[in-house]
Phi, psi and omega in degrees: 000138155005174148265289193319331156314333170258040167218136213260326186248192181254103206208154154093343178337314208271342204251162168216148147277109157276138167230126167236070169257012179233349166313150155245178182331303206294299214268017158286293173329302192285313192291328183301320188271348168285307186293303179336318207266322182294302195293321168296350189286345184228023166260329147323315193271296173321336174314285183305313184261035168267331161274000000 
């Protein structure tokens, strides 16, 4: 979800709110590596058209 949704001013633009309170161990594990792996893909991509 949004960040910004849990903010009263436009604050959270930046942000995303997770809930794992229903996640076990494993599928905590896989979502931290889906995300890890979309932000480098894209400070990768981001790079790329800096140059």
């Amino acid at each position: 979800m949004e960040g910004d949704a849990f903010f009263d001013t436009n604050e959270g633009t930046h942000q995303i709110r997770l809930c794992f309170t229903y996640c076990n161990e494993e599928q905590i594990r896989c979502g931290i590596k889906i995300l890890a792996d979309a932000y480098f893909a894209y400070l990768k991509e981001s790079a790329l058209q800096t140059h």
